[in-house]
Steps between C-alpha positions, in 0.01 A plus 500: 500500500654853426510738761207708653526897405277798527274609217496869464106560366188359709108546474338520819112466621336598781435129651535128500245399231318173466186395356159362612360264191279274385616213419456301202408142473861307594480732873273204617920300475670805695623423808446776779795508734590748772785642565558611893885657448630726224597292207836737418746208671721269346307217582128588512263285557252514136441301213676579250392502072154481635208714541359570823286666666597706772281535839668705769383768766625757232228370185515287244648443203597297191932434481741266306845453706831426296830396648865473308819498679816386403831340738814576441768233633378376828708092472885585583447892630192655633287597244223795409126505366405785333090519456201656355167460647198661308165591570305550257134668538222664221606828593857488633879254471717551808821314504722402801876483448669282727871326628593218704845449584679172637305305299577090408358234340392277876420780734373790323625829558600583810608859513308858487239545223531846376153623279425792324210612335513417099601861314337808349428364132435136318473440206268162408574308196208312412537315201610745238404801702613746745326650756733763674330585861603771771437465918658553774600299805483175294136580355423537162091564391390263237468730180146450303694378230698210661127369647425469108819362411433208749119462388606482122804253583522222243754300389856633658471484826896590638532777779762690593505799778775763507564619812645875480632445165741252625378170703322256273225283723353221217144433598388128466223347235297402802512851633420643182165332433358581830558854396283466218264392754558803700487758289190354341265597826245775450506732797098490636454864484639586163126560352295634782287769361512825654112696467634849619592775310755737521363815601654836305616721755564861437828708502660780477677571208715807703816349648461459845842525766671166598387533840111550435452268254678242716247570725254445274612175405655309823103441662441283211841271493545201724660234673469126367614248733504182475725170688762556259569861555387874424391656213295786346202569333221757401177570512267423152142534593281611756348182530818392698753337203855517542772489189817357568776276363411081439783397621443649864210301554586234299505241795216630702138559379503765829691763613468793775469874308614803753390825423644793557287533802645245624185303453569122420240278360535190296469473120415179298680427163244529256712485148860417390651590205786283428628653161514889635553410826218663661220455789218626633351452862164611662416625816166512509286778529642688810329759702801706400458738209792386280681691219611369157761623361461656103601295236732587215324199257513709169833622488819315513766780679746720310919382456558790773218544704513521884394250729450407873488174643372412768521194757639296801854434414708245764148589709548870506150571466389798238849557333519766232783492266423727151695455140414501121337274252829334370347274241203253365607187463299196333550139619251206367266532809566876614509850438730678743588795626878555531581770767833614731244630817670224708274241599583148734392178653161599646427774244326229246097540439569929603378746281741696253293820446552825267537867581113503556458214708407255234601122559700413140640167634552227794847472574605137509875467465856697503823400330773567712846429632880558516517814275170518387179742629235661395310216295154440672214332291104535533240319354302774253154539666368450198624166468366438821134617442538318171618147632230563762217566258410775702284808366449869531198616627473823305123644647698847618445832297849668441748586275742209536897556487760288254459234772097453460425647915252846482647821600421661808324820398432458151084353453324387195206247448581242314636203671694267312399115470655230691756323292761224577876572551706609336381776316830599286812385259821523674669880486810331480645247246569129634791528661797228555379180732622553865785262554 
């Protein structure tokens, strides 16, 4: 095995994502195991090339465990094994690095076992393919693309992970077609229907100052909490739904929403989108007069523009960091938002917002690392709306602004019709995919 190194370029999300499914027919043959200690050991205790079902205090979840190690000497001298254990879920890979020293061929290995999680970047060679994904801390999310890739698999069936450009881990035949299996599950809340409307809200179309808008816009962002950490999310409806990313609530049909009142009340999962990695959650109609925030949904933003985000980085409730509109990029599932207002673990499902207080995107990702800043990603609301199915309710007299909300001040009386999402062609060419 060649030696571990640092990658200098990783893609980071908010949370630990997993995925409640459905199974299809062959889940009546899964075996459901549960695992009371943290499988990231040398030596853990799983079934490997298999998939499981996972019950634990945590939730469950669907998982396919590969091992490879190799020994170096171990007969004359003491020997080493160098190994690779992989988890693989629907939504996520994490990979365990690990070394055992003193190692021969009657008792085992008898000295310190030294781990490390597995690298910033892998590249999976499936078949003829390459799938190049970035993580952190040993955990990559699975890319829309590589789910197909598996589902479409025919013929070729050789795998091949390379770990930070450098450490090749081969992945067994066995392993390979219960990945097939896995990434064949439909998640059971991909095509829940969702009745309400978005309501047009009016603004102002005179520039407001940083701190009054802010103001204006912090009552209606919140906290999303669920057993795998903290979040953020905003406010769609008055009828109590809540946007934010998939792939925070991915393992939990539940999760506790603080407001900014400090309020906390708990939210079901009421639709997942797997492909622009968004969710919505409900809580109910409370006695609490709750405000929406306006949607951008017929404009994508200008190369240039400004932009706030908004959200609970590392748990630092209601950060505000503000930047520019660096790009629009294209991938096969997304439209985002490219933007340098800095944005972390815990920022994913916040608004990004323009000058006016308009939500343009959901911020799901940042690229960062040793000499690199200033690349933060959100999902285009209108993506979002679109993936959702969602609608505008347009019964509001007003002239409307380049983003479709009315304008405070300015009346007339003739409503516009409600029509589905989205309304408009791109401002922008098609830009590069996002690698």
């Amino acid at each position: 095995m060649n030696k571990f190194c640092r990658s200098v370029i990783v893609l980071l999300t908010a949370s630990i994502s997993f995925l409640t499914v459905i199974p299809p027919t062959f889940s009546q043959q899964i075996r459901q195991i549960n695992i009371e200690n943290d499988w990231r050991t040398s030596d853990p205790d799983v079934p490997f090339s298999e998939l499981v079902k996972v019950n634990n205090s945590l939730g469950n979840y669907y998982v396919v465990f590969d091992k490879n190690y190799q020994k170096y000497g171990g007969w004359i001298t003491a020997g080493t094994e160098l190994g690779v254990i992989t988890r693989f879920t629907y939504d996520e890979i994490d990979i365990f690095l690990y070394r055992k020293d003193r190692c021969d061929g009657i008792l085992g290995c008898l000295g310190a076992t030294q781990v490390q999680q597995g690298g910033e970047t892998i590249d999976i060679i499936l078949g003829s393919d390459v799938f190049t994904l970035y993580g952190d801390n040993g955990t990559f999310p699975v890319s829309p693309q590589l789910r197909k890739a598996f589902q479409n698999l025919q013929g070729n069936r050789n795998m091949r992970i390379v770990i930070n450009k450098t450490l090749n881990n081969d992945i067994g035949g066995g392993t390979v077609n219960q990945l097939t299996k896995l990434y064949s599950l439909v998640d059971s809340l991909a095509s829940n229907s969702i009745n309400d409307k978005i309501a047009l809200i009016p603004v102002s179309q005179q520039e407001a100052e940083l701190e009054k808008l802010i103001s204006n816009i912090i009552p209606s962002v919140v906290k999303v909490q669920t057993n795998f950490g903290d979040a953020t999310g905003f406010i769609l409806t008055k009828n109590g739904l809540i946007i934010t990313n998939r792939h925070v609530v991915s393992r939990s049909n539940k999760a506790q929403i603080t407001f900014y009142d400090k309020t906390k009340v708990e939210a079901v999962v009421v639709r997942r989108d797997t492909n622009a990695d968004i969710a919505v959650l409900s809580v109910g109609n409370l006695s609490a007069q709750l405000k929406p925030l306006p949607i951008c949904y017929q404009k994508y933003p200008n190369l240039g523009e400004s932009v706030i985000a908004i959200g609970n980085p590392l748990s630092l409730s209601n950060t505000i960091t503000r930047g520019i509109v660096s790009g629009i990029r294209e991938t096969e599932s997304q439209t985002l938002i490219q933007t340098d207002a800095a944005v972390n673990p815990g920022n994913s499902g916040g608004p990004l917002l323009n000058k006016y207080g308009e939500v343009v995107g959901v911020v799901n990702a940042r690229i960062g690392g040793a000499g690199i800043q200033g690349l933060g990603f959100a999902v285009s609301i209108i993506n979002a709306l679109d993936n959702l199915e969602m609608t505008v309710d347009k019964n509001l007299s007003g002239q409307l602004n380049n983003c479709g909300n009315p304008i405070i001040g300015i009346e007339i009386n003739n409503p516009q019709e409600t029509r589905p999402l989205p309304l408009l062609q791109k401002d922008l060419s098609p830009l590069p995919p996002l690698k």
